[in-house]
C-alpha positions as CSV (number, residue, x, y, z in Angstrom):
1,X,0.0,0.0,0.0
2,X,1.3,3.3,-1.0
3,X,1.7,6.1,1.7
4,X,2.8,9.8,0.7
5,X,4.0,12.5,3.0
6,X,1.9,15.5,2.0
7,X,3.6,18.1,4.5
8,X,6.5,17.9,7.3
9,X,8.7,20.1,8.4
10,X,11.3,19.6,5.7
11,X,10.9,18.6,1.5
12,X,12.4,16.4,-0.5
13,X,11.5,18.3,-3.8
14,X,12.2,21.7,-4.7
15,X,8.1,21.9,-5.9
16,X,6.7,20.9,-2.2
17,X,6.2,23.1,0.3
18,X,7.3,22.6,4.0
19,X,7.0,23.7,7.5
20,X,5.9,23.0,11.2
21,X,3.5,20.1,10.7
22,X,2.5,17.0,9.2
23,X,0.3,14.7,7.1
24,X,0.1,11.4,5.4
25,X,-1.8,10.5,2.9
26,X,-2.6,6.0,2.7
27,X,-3.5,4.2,0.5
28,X,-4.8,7.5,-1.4
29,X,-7.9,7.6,0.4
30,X,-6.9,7.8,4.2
31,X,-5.7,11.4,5.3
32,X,-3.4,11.2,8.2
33,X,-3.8,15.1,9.9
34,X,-4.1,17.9,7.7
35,X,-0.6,20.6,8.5
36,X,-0.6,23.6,9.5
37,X,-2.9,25.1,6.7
38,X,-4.7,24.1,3.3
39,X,-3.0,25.9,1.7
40,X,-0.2,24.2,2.0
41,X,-2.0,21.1,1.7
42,X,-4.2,21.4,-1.2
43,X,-0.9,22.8,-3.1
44,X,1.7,19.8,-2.1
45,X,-1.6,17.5,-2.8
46,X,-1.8,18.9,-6.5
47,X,2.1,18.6,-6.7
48,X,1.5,14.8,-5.8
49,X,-1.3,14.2,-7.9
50,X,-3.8,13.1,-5.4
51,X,-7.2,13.4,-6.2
52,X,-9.3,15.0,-3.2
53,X,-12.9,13.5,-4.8
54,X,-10.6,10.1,-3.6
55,X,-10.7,10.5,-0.1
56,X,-12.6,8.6,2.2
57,X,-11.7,9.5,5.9
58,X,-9.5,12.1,8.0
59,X,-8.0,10.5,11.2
60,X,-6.6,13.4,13.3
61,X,-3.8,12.0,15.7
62,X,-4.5,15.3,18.1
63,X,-6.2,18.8,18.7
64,X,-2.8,21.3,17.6
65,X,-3.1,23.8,15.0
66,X,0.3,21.9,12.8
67,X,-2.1,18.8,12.5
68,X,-5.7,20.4,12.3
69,X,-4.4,23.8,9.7
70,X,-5.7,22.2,6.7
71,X,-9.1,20.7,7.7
72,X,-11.4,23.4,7.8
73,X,-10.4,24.1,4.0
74,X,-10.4,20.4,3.2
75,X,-13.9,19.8,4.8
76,X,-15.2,23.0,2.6
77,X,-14.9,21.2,-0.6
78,X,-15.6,17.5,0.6
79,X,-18.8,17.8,2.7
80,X,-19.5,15.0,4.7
81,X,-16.3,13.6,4.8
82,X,-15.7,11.5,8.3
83,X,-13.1,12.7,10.3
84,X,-11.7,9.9,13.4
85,X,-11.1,12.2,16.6
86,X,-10.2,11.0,20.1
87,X,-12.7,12.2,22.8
88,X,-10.6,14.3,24.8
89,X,-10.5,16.3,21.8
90,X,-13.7,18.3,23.4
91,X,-16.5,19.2,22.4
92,X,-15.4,22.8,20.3
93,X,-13.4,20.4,18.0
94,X,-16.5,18.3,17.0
95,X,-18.5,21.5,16.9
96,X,-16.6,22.9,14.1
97,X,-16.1,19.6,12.1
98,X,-19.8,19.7,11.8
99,X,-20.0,23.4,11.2
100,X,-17.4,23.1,8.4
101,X,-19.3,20.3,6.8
102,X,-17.4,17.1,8.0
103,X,-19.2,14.0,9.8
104,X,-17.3,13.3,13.1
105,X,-16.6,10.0,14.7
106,X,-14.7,9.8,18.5
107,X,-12.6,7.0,18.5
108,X,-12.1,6.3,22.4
109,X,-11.3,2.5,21.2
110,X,-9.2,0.6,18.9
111,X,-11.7,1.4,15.4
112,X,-11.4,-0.2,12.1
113,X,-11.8,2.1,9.0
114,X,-11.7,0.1,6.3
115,X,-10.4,-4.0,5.9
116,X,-6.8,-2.9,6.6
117,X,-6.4,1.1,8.3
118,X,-7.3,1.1,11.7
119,X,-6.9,3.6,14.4
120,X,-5.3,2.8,18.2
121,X,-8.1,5.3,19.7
122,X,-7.3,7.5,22.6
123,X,-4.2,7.4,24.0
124,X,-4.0,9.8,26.9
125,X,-0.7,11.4,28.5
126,X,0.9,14.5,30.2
127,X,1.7,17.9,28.1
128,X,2.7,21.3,29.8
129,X,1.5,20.4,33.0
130,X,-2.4,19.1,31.5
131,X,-3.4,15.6,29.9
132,X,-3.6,15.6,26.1
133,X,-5.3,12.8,24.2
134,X,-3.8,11.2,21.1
135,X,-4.2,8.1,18.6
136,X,-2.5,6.8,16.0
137,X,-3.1,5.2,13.0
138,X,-2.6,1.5,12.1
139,X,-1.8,-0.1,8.0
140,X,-2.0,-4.0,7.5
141,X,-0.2,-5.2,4.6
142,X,1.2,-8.8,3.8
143,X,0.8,-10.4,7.5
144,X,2.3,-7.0,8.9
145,X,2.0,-3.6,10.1
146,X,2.8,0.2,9.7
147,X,2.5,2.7,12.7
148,X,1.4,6.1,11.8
149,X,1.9,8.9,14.5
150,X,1.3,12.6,14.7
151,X,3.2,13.7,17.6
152,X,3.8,11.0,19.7
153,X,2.9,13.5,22.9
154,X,2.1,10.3,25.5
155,X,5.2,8.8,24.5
156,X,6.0,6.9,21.3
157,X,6.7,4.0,23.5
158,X,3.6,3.9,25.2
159,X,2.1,4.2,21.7
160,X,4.2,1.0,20.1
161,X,2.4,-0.4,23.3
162,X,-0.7,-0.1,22.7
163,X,-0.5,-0.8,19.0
164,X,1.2,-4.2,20.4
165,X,-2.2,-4.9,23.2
166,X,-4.1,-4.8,19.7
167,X,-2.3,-6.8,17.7
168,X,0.0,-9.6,20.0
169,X,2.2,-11.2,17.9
170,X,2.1,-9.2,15.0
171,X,5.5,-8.0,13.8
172,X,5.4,-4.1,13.0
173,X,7.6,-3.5,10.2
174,X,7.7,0.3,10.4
175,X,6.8,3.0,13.0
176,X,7.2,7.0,11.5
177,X,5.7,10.5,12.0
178,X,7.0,12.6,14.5
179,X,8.2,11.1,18.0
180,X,8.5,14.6,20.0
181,X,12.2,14.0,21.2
182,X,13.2,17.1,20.3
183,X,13.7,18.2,24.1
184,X,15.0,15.1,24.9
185,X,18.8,14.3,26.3
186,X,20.7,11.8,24.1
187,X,20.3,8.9,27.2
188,X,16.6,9.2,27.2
189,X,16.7,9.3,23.4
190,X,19.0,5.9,23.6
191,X,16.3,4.4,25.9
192,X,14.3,4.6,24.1
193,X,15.5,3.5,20.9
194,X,16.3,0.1,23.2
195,X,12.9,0.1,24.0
196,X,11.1,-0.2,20.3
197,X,13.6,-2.2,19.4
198,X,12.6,-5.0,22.4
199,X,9.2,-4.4,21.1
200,X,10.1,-5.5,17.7
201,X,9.9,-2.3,15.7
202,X,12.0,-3.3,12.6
203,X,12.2,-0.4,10.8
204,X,11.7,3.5,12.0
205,X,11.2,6.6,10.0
206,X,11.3,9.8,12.3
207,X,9.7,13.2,11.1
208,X,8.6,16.1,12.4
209,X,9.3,17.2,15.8
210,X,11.7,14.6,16.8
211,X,14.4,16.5,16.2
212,X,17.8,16.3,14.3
213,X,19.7,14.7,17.5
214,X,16.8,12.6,18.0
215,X,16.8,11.2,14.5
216,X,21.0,11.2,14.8
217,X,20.2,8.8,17.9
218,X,17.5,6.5,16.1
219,X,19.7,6.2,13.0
220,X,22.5,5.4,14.5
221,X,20.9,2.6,16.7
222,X,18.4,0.9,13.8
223,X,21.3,1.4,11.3
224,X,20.1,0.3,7.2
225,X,16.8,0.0,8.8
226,X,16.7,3.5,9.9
227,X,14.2,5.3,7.2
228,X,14.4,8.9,6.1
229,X,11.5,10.8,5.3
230,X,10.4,14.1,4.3
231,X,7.7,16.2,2.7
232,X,7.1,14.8,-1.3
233,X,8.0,11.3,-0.3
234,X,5.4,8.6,-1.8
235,X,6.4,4.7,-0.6
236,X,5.3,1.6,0.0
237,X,4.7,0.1,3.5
């Protein structure tokens, strides 16, 4: 199944544009979060050749402005497109899905979207002294799967975690989006490299806010099977 990185913080073609955000588009009909405007989007999407008519569903990992930018415009010119929140999202957030014309769905629990994207449901952990809820997204292809994370706030550990209570036994052949270890030291960073790697994370393709040391750290400990990624990228998982 083909996944393309629609915005991050950095391109890998001089024609897309970049910045403080992402989105992923799956299987060209699952959006993955939206950037930081749709602007940006709808131009990098036309750059890419995606067809917006294709789209079936929006799963947004978490309530910031760098993953939630490009929705409102998305949801203006496909009305009634679902879009997968988390409940702790609040009630404002599904408020203005429905004012902008999009048909909201909380996903508190692991929720299937189609025969092979899924999403983890909400995933709750600390952020600037509050709680923040987040989910991921989950891509089953040939007896395997992808991780797909936004920002990783509750720990991309804890999220590999929970991706691991759904499927036990499973082998997860790639984990990438941003992991939010830009503010991390280089030990904890280490640590938890160890740590996805015990949990059988083959491959890893950090974006986003991770950070440059972070993803320094992660490709020195996963090696060939440390994957870069960036803004334009379209590959197969």
């Amino acid at each position: 199944m083909e996944a393309a990185i629609i915005y991050d913080n950095s391109a890998c073609k001089k024609n897309i544009r970049y910045g403080w955000g992402f989105s992923c588009l799956v299987g060209r009909r699952v959006l993955f979060d939206t950037g930081e405007s749709s602007e940006s989007l709808f131009y990098n999407m036309d750059q890419l050749n995606v067809d917006i008519s294709k789209i079936e569903a929006v799963v947004i990992s978490h309530d910031h402005w760098d993953h939630t930018g490009g929705l409102w415009g998305l949801l203006k010119k496909r009305e009634g497109l679902p879009v997968y929140s988390c409940p702790g999202f609040g009630p404002s957030f599904i408020k203005r899905v429905r004012q902008s014309g999009g048909r909201p769905f909380e996903a508190e629990r692991y929720q299937r979207i189609d025969d092979n994207i899924s999403v983890t449901g909400e995933v709750r952990g600390k952020y600037r002294g509050g709680v923040i809820s987040e989910q991921a997204l989950i891509v089953e292809t040939g007896g395997k799967i992808t991780v797909i994370v936004g920002c990783s706030h509750p720990g991309i550990v804890t999220i590999v975690e929970r991706v691991k209570t759904i499927f036990p036994g499973v082998e997860i052949s790639l984990v990438f989006g941003g992991f939010h270890l830009k503010d991390e030291d280089p030990q904890s960073v280490r640590a938890i490299v160890s740590s996805m790697k015990e949990l059988g994370v083959e491959k890893v393709a950090p974006a986003h806010c991770t950070g440059e040391e972070a993803k320094r750290i992660f490709r020195e400990g996963y090696g060939e099977n440390f994957v870069s990624v960036q803004a334009g990228e379209v590959f197969e998982i």
